[in-house]
C-alpha positions in Angstrom: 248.4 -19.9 81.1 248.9 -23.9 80.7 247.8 -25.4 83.7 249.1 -28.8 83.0 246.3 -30.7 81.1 245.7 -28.7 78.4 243.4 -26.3 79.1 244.5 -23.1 79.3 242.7 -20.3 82.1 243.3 -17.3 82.3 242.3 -15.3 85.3 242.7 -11.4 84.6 241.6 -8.9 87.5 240.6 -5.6 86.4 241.2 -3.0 88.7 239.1 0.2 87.5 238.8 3.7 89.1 235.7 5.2 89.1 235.8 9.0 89.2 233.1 12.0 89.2 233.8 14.9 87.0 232.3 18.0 88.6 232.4 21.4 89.0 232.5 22.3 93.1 232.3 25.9 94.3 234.0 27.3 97.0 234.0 30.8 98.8 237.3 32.1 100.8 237.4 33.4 103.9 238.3 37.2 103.8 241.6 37.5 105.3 240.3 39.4 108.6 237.7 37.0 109.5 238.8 35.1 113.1 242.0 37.8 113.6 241.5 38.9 117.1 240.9 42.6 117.4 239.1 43.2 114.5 235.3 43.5 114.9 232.2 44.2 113.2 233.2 48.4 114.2 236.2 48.1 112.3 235.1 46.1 109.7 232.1 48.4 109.2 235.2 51.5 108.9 236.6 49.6 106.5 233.8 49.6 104.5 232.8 52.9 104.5 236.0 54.2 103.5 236.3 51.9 100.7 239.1 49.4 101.8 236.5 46.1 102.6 238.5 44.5 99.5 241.9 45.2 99.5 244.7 43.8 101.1 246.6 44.2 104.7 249.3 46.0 103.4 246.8 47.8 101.4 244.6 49.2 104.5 247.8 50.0 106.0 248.7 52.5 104.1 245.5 54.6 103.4 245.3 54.1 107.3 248.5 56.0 107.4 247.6 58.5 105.0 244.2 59.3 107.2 245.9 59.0 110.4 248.3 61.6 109.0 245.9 63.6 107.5 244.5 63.8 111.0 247.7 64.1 113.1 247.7 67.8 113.2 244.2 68.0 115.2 245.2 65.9 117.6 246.0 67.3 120.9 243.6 70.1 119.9 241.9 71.9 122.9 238.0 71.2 122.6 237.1 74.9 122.2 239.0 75.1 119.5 237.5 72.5 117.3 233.9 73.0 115.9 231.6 70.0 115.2 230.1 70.9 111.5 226.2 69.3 112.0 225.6 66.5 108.8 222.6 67.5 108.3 222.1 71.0 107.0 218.4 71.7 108.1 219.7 70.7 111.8 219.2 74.6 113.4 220.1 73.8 116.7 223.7 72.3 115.8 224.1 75.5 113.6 223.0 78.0 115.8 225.7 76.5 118.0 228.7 76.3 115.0 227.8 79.9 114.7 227.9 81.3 118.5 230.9 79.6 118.6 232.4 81.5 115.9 231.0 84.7 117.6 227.5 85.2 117.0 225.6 85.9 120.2 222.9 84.1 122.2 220.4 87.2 121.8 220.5 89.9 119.7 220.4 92.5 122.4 224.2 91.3 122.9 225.5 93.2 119.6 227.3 96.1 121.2 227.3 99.2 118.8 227.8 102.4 121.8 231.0 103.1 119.8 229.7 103.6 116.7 229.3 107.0 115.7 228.8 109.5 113.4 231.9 111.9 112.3 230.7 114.7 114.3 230.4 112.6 117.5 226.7 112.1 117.2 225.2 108.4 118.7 223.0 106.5 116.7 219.2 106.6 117.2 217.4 104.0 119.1 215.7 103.0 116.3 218.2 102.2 114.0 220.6 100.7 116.7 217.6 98.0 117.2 217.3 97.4 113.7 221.1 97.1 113.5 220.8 93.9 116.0 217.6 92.3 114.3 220.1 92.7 111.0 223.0 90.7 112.3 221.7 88.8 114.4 219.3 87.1 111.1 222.8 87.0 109.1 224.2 85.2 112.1 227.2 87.6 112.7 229.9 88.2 115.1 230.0 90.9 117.4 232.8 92.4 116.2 232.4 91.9 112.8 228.6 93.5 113.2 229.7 96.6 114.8 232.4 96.9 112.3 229.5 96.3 109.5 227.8 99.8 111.3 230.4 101.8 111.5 231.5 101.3 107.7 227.6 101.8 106.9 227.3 105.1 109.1 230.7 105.9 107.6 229.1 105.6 103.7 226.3 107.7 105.0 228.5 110.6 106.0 230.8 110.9 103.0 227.2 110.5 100.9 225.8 113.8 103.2 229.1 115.4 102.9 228.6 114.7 98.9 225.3 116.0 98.7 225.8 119.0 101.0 228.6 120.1 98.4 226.6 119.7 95.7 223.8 121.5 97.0 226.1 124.3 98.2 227.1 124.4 94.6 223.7 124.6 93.2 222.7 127.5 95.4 225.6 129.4 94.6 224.6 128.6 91.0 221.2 129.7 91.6 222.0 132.8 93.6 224.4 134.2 91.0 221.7 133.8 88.3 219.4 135.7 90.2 221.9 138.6 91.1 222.4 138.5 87.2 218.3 138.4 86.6 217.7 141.4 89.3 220.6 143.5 88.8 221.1 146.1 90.4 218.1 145.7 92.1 218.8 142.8 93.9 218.9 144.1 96.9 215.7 145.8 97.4 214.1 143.0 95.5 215.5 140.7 97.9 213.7 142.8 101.0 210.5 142.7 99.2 210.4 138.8 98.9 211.4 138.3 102.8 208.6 140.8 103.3 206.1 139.3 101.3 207.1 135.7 102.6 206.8 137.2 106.3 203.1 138.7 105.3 202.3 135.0 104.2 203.3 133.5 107.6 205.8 131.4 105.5 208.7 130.3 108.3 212.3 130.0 106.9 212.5 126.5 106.7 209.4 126.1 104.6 210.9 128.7 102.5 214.4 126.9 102.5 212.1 123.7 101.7 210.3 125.2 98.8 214.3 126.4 97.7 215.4 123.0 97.7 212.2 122.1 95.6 211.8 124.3 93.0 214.9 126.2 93.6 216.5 129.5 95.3 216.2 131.7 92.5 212.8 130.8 91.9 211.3 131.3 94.9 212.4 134.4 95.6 211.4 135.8 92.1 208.2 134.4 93.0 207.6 136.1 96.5 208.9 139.3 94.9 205.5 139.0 92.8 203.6 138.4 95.9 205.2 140.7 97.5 204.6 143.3 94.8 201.0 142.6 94.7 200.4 143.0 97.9 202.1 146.4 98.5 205.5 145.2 100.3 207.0 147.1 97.5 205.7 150.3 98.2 208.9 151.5 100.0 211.5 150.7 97.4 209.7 151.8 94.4 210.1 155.1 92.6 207.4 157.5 92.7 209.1 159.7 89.9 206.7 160.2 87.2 208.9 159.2 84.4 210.9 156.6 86.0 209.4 153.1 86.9 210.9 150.3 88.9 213.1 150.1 92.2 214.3 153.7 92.5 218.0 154.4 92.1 220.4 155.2 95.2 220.5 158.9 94.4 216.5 158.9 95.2 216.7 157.0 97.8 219.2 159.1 99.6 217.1 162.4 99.0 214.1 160.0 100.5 216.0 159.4 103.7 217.0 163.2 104.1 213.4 164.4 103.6 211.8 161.6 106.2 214.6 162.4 108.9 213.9 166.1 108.6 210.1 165.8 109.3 209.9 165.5 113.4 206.7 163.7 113.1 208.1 161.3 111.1 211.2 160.6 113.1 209.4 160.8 116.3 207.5 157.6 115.2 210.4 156.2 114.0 212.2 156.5 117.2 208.9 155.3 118.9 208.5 151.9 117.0 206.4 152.4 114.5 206.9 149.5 112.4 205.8 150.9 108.9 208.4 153.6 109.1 211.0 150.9 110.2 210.7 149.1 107.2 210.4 152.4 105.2 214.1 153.6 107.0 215.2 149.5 106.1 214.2 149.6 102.3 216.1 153.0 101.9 219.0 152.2 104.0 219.2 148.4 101.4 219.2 150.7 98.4 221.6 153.5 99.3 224.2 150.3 100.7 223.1 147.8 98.2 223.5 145.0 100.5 220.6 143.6 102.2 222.7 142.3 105.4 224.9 145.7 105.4 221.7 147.4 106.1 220.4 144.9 108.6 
């Protein structure tokens, strides 16, 4: 600008601003942080069940969801609600989750007096023992342990009643093939095998043992052998020279006449003599043809 004498000035002011160009990081606040109420317990909840990040309105509503989830065990007598332990190796808080579903304190607890066997008979000591030792390692209810006996005594009774059948069966079986074997006979064979068995010393329930072994029809054949070996045939047997074997009704009934007609030998008889009582049985078994008729 002129400033009168012909120089010219000029005066210029520069007004610059100066400015950094940076990048500045900052963290926000999470929304909770400073809200009354809401402490490190609740914020720690939040975390655990997964809602740390998400909004209010957010947590709200899976709050509601739990809290209804939830709603119907409220109000809930203690005894009726059952702590499950974490920690599946924890025995103690087990041992009490399962006496409070109705296992015992001590296995002498388990009740079983009322189980029984069909025909009224109690169980053995033994077994009842073993019974509690059994439920009370599987951790069982009283009621549900006695029911567990009487459905196992129950199988064992229909599995004797099966068998029992069965072996009636097979005797029957077995009986019939030896009537058909012995023929005729089969009466006075049938004394001689009792007799020889009885000469032995066998008792009747080692002979009913040896029947269940080997079989009825066998073991009589086989103490008819015996029994013919040893002389306990002597009584049924014919003495006719052209006849061998068991002799035949007819015989026997002229036998009987002839010995009752001798006094001496009836006097013994009548007196006890044993080897003219099983003479008088063997005849009497062959003229009836029935081993228990004669009896």
């Amino acid at each position: 600008m002129p400033d009168g004498t012909g120089t010219t000035s000029t005066t210029g002011t520069t007004t610059g601003t100066t400015g950094t160009t940076g990048t500045t990081g900052t963290t926000t606040a999470p929304w909770y942080q400073g809200v009354a109420g809401i402490d490190s317990e609740i914020v720690g909840h939040w975390t655990n069940a997964g809602w740390i990040n998400k909004k209010p309105e957010e947590i709200a509503l899976e709050a509601t969801k739990s809290w209804k989830s939830a709603e119907k065990f409220v109000g809930a007598p203690p005894d009726q609600l059952i702590r499950v332990p974490k920690d599946a190796k924890d025995e103690v808080g087990w041992q009490g989750v399962w006496q409070r579903l109705g296992m015992p304190k001590d296995a002498k607890e388990y009740d079983f007096s009322a189980v029984k066997f069909t025909d009224g008979t109690a169980l053995e000591e033994s077994f009842v023992n073993s019974m509690r030792e059994w439920a009370y390692a599987a951790k069982l209810p009283k009621d549900a342990a006695a029911l567990m006996a009487q459905k196992f005594i129950g199988y064992l009774d229909a599995a004797e009643t099966s068998e029992a059948a069965e072996r009636t069966a097979k005797l029957q079986e077995q009986k019939e093939a030896l009537k058909k074997n012995w023929g005729p006979n089969e009466a006075a064979n049938t004394f001689v095998a009792q007799r020889a068995a009885a000469a032995l010393g066998v008792p009747p329930d080692a002979v009913k043992a040896l029947e269940d072994t080997i079989g009825y029809d066998k073991v009589m054949e086989m103490f008819r052998t015996i029994g013919s070996k040893i002389g306990e045939d002597k009584f049924v047997m014919s003495t006719a020279s052209n006849q061998s074997g068991v002799m035949t009704r007819d015989q026997a009934v002229a036998k009987k006449a002839e010995l009752m007609s001798d006094k001496l030998w009836v006097k013994g008889f009548l007196e006890g003599d044993q080897a003219k009582a099983r003479e008088m049985k063997a005849l009497e078994i062959i003229i009836v043809g029935n081993l228990r008729e004669a009896a």
